[in-house]
C-alpha positions as CSV (number, residue, x, y, z in Angstrom):
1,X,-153.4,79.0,28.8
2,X,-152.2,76.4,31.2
3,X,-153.3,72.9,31.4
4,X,-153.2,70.4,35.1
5,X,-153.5,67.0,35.5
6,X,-154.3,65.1,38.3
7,X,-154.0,60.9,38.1
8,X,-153.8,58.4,41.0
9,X,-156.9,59.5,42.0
10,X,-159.4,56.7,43.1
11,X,-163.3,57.0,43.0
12,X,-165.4,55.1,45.4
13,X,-168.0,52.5,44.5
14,X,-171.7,53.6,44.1
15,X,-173.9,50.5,44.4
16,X,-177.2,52.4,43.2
17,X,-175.8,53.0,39.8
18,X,-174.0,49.2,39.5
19,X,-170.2,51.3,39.8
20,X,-167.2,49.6,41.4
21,X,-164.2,51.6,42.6
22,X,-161.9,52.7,40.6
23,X,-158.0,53.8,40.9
24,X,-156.4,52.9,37.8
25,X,-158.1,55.3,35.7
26,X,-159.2,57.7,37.8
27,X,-157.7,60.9,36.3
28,X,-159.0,64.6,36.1
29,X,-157.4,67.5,33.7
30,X,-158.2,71.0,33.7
31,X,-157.6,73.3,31.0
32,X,-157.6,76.9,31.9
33,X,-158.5,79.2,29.1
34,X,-158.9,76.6,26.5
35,X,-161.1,74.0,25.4
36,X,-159.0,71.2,24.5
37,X,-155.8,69.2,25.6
38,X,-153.7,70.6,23.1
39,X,-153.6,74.3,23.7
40,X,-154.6,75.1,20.4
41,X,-157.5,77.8,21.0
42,X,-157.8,80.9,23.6
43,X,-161.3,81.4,25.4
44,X,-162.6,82.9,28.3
45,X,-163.5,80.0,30.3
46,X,-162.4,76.8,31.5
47,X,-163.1,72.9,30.7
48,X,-162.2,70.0,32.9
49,X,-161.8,66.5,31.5
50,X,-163.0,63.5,33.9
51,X,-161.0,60.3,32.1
52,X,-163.3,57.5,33.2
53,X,-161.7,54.1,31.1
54,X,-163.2,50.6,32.1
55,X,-162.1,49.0,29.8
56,X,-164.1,45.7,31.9
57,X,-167.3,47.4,31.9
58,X,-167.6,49.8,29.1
59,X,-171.0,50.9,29.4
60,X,-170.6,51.8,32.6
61,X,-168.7,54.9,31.4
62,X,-171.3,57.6,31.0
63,X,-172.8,56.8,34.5
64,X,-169.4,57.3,36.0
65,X,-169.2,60.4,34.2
66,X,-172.4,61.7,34.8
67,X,-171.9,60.5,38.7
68,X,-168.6,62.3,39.1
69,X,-170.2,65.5,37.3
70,X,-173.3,65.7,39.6
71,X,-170.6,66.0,43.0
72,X,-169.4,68.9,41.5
73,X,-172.9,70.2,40.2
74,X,-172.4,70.5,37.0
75,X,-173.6,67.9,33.6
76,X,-171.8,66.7,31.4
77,X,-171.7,68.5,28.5
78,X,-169.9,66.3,25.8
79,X,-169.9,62.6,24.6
80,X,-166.7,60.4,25.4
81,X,-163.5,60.6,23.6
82,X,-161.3,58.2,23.1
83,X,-157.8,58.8,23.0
């Protein structure tokens, strides 16, 4: 089990879906044979987290998601988390 995080990141604006860049909270962790931050559980496969705070503009937050998600083609699978 192994966890990386990547932060500093920026993400570009996308006009169509009302999203302004972004480089303070542009961050991505992946957790290799686990399912959550903390290591807790062993499984087969892998999750990555896309950490998408606006605090500004907080219903913007799924979109980015989704948006980030659909580069990569894949959905998002889970609801936000706050932490």
């Amino acid at each position: 089990m192994a966890q990386l995080h990547w932060w500093n990141l920026g993400r570009p604006e996308v006009p169509g879906l009302g999203l302004h860049p972004e480089r303070k909270h542009a961050e991505v962790t992946v957790m290799l044979n686990t399912p959550t931050p903390a290591l807790e559980e062993r499984v087969d496969g892998h999750t990555v987290l896309v950490h998408v705070r606006d605090t500004s503009n907080e219903e913007s937050m799924p979109r980015r998601a989704s948006w980030v998600a659909e580069q990569a083609g894949v959905t998002v699978i889970g609801g936000p988390v706050r932490g």
